[in-house]
C-alpha positions in Angstrom: -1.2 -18.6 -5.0 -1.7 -16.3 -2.3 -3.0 -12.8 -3.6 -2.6 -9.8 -1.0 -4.2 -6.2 -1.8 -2.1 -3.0 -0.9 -3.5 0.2 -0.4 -1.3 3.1 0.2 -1.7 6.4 -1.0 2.6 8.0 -1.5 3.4 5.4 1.1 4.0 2.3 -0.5 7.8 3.0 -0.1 7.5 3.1 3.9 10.1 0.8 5.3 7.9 -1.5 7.4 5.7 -2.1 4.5 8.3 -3.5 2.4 9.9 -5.8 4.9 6.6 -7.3 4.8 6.0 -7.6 1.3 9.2 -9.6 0.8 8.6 -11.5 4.2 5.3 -12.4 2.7 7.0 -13.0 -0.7 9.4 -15.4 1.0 7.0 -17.6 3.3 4.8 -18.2 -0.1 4.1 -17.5 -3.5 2.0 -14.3 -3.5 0.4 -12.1 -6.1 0.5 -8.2 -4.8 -1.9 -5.8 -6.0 -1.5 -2.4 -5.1 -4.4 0.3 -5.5 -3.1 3.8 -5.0 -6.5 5.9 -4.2 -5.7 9.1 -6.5 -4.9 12.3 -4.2 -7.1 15.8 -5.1 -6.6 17.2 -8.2 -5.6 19.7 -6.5 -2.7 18.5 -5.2 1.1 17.7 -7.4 2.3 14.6 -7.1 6.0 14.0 -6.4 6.0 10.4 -7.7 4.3 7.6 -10.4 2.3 4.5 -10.1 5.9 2.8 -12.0 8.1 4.3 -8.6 5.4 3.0 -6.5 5.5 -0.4 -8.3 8.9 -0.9 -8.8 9.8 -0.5 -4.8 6.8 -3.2 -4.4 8.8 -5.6 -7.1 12.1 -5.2 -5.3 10.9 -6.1 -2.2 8.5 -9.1 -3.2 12.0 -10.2 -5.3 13.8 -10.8 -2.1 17.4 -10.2 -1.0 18.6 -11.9 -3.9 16.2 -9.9 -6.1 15.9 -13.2 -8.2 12.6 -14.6 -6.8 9.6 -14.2 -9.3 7.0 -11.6 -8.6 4.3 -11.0 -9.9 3.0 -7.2 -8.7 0.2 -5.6 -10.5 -1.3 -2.0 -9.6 -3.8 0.4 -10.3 -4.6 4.3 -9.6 -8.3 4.1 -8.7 -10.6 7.1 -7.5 -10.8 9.6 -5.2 -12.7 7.6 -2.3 -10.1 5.4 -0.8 -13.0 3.1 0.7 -15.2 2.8 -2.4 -12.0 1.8 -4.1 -10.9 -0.7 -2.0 -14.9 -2.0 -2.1 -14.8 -2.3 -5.7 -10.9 -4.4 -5.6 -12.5 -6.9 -3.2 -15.6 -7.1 -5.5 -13.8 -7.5 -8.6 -10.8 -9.8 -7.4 -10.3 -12.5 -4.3 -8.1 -11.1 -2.1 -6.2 -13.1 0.8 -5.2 -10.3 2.9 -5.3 -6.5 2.9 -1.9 -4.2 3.8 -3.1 -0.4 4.2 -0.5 1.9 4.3 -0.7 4.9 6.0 1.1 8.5 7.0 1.7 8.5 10.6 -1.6 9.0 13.0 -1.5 12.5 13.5 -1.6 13.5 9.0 -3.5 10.6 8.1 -6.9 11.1 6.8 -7.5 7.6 6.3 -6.9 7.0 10.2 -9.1 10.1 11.1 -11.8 9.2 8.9 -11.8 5.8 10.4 -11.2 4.2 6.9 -10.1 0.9 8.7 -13.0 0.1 10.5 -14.8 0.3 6.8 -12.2 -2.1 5.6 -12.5 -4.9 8.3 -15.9 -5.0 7.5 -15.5 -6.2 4.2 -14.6 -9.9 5.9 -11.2 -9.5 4.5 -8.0 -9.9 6.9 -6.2 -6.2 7.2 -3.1 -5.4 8.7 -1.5 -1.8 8.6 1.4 0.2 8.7 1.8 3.3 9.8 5.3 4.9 10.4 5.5 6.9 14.1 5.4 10.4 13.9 8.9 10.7 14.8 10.0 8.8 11.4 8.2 11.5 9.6 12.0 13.1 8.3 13.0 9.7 7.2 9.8 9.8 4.9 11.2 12.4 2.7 14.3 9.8 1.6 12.1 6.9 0.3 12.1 7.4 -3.2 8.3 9.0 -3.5 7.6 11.5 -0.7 4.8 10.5 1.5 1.5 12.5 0.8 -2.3 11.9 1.9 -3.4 8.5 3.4 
């Protein structure tokens, strides 16, 4: 079985993300795990680990929504990159999705998070929406926030 980390932080509903959790779904079985770094205390959030989760099962289920899945996840600390560190050390991961805001709000992409990641000898590949697709966000059913 394939096993494929996702990390997104209020993004894990974005559109291209989910076409390629059930496109990965489809071409093999595959075991999803996503980590959601937790946002600043300071900060409300607009949606739950179970909203996250449950738009990562429907897509990994397929058009039919009849394939098994098997979709796991986890709320981890504040540092997205020590976070993702401790996944890989604790569980063999395939692949890595990260799941970002687009380029010009993402802290992750500013902070050069990705580079981090790559060097962890893990396959990446990300997502992040275009700037323009920033009002089509606000449908998906969490609102995007930091990441």
């Amino acid at each position: 079985m394939r096993r494929t980390l996702i990390v997104a932080n209020r993004t894990a509903g974005t559109p291209d993300l989910l076409a390629e959790v059930e496109r990965r779904a489809a071409a093999s079985l595959t075991a999803f795990t996503l980590l959601i770094p937790e946002i600043k205390k300071s900060k409300s959030a607009d949606w739950t680990l179970e909203q996250a989760l449950q738009a990562i099962r429907k897509a990994a289920a397929g058009e039919t929504g009849k394939k098994a899945t098997h979709v796991e996840g986890r709320v981890t600390g504040l540092d997205p990159l020590a976070s993702i560190r401790q996944a890989v050390a604790d569980a063999e991961f395939d692949d890595i999705l990260i799941s970002t805001l687009p380029a010009k709000r993402s802290l992750w992409l500013r902070t050069d998070l990705l580079t981090e990641v790559r060097k962890l000898g893990v396959p990446v590949a990300v997502f992040t929406p275009p700037e323009e697709a920033r009002m089509g966000l606000k449908d998906l059913p969490f609102a995007p926030g930091p990441g």
